[in-house]
N, C-alpha and C positions, 0 to 999 in steps of 0.2 A: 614813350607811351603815347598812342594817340588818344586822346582822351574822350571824342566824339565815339569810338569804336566801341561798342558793347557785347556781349554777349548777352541773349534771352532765350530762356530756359521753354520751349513752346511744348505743349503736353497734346497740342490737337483742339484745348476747351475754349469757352468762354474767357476766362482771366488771360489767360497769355495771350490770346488772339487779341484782346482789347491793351494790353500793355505790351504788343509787341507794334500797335497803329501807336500807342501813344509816345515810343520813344523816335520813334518815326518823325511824327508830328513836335517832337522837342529837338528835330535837328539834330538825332543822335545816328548812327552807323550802327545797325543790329548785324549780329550774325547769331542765327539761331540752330538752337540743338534741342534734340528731343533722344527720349531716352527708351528702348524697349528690355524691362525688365522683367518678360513672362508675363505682363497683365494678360487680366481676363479679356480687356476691352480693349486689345491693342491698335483694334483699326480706328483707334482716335490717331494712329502713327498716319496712315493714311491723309486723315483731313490735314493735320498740320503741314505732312511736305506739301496738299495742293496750295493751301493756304499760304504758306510760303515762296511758292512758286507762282502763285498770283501777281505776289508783293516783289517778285524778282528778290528775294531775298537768301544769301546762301543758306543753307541748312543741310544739316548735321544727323545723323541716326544712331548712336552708339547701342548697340548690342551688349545688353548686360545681362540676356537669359542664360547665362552658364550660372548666374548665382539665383536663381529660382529656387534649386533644392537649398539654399541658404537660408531665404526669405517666405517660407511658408506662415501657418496660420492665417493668414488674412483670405476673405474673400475673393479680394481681386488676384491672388496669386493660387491659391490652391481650389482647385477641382472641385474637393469633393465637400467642401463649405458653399453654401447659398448666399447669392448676396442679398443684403437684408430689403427690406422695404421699409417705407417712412421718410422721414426728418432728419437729418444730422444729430440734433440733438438728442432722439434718441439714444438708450444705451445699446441698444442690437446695432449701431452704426460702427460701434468699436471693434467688429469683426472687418472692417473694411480697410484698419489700418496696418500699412505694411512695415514691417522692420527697416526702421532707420534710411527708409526712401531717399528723402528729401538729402539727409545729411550725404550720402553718396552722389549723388544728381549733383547737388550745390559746389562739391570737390571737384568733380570730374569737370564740371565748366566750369568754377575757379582756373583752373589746370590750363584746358582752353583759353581763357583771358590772359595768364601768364604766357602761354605760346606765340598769341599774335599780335601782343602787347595791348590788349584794351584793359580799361581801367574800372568798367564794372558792371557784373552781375547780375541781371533782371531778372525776378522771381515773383510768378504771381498768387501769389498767396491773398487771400482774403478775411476777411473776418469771421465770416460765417464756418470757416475751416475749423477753426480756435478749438471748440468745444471736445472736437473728436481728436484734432491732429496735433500733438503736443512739436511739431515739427515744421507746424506752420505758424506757432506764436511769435510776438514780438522779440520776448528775449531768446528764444533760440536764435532768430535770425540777429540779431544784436550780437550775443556770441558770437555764430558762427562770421560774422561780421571782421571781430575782433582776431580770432585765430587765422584769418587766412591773413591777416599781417604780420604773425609770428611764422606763418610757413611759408612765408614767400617774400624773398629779398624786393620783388616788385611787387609794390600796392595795389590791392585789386579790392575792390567792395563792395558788396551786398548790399542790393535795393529791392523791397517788395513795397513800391507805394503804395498798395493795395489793401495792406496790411489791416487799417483800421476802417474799411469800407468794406459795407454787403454787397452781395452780388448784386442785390437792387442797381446799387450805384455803381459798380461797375458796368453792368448794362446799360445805364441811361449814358454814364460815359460816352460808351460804346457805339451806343447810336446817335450821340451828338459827333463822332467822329467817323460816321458812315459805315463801319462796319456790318457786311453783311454774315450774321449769324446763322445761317444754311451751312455755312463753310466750317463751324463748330461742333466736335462730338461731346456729348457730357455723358450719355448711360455708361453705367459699370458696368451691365448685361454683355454690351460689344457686339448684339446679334444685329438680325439686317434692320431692324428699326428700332427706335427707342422702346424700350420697359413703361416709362411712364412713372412707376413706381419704386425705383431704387432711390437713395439718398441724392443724388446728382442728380437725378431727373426732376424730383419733385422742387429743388431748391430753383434750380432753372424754369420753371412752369412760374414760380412763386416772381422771379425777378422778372421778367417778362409783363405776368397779370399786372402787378406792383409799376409796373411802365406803360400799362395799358397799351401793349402791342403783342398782336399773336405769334408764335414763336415761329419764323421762318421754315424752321428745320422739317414741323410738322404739318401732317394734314390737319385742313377744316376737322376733322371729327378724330381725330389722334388731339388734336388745342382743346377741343371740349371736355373730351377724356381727362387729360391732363388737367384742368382746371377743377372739374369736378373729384380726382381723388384728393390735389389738396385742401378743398373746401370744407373731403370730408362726406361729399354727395357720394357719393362710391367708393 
């Protein structure tokens, strides 16, 4: 097993894109995979290969829309739910979580790592996920940690360093390690510009203000927008 080899889980967002520079930057060998599972907002699939294609780095697309009609109720997979607006913290944020996502993603590149012999799993989970995502907490990933030592004769392990850091601090991360965040999708909407107003957007508006830098992605007057609904001015 070469130990330097990783695999990192890249979604298209913020978090991985900032944890896929920082295993980089620790002298690690990424090979990155990204996952289309029917989201709403799949052309985050889009940013990620450019964004990995920047970085000369392999990347991976599995196709997992045949289990769509599996994974309904949630926002980001079914049509004909609204995705909400607000906070994460809110409770209307709970329409956004999909069935047992992450536990499939995390397998499937486990699986990967056991294939090309890397020794472990990049996942960028954060803190600010916790409230809504019972799939992005410490002890699931601790768990799922554990079991993929029982299911696989080769060692492979779960890393979200991210885990107990806000997006704040993933971003100031991120721009102490030059990342440019243009190259990042975070709206759940998917349409040709950001919502401004979905859970993801406003959390990203919030890490940004919170780092005193306007968000690449947006225009001058899309950044005021966005500053002004999470204030609360709008």
């Amino acid at each position: 097993m070469n130990t330097k080899k990783v695999i990192v889980i890249v979604s298209g967002g913020m978090d991985s894109a900032t944890l896929l520079y920082k295993v980089i930057t620790d002298g690690l060998e990424p090979y990155a995979v990204s996952f289309n599972y029917g989201q709403r907002h799949v052309k985050e699939l889009d940013y990620a290969k450019t964004f990995c294609s920047s970085l000369g780095i392999d990347h991976k697309v599995v196709d997992l829309s045949a289990i769509l009609p599996l994974i309904q109720g949630s926002s980001l997979t079914s049509s004909d739910i609204e995705v909400p607006h607000g906070h994460y913290a809110a409770d209307n944020m709970k329409s956004t979580v999909v069935p047992n996502r992450n536990m499939i993603m995390l397998s499937i590149a486990v699986g990967y790592a056991v294939s090309i012999g890397a020794g472990t799993v990049y996942f960028g989970a954060q803190s600010g996920d916790n409230s809504q995502y019972r799939d992005c907490r410490p002890e699931f990933l601790d768990r799922m940690d554990r079991v993929t030592s029982i299911a696989n004769e080769v060692l492979v392990h779960i890393e979200a360093p991210f885990i107990h850091m806000s997006k704040t601090d993933t971003v100031k991360l991120g721009l102490k390690l030059g990342i440019k965040y243009a190259g990042a999708w975070s709206c759940y909407e998917g349409k040709e510009r950001p919502c401004l107003r979905c859970g993801a957007c406003s959390e990203r508006a919030v890490a940004f203000r919170d780092n005193q830098v306007a968000d690449p992605l947006l225009t001058p007057e899309e950044w005021k927008e966005a500053l002004q609904i999470v204030e609360g001015v709008v």
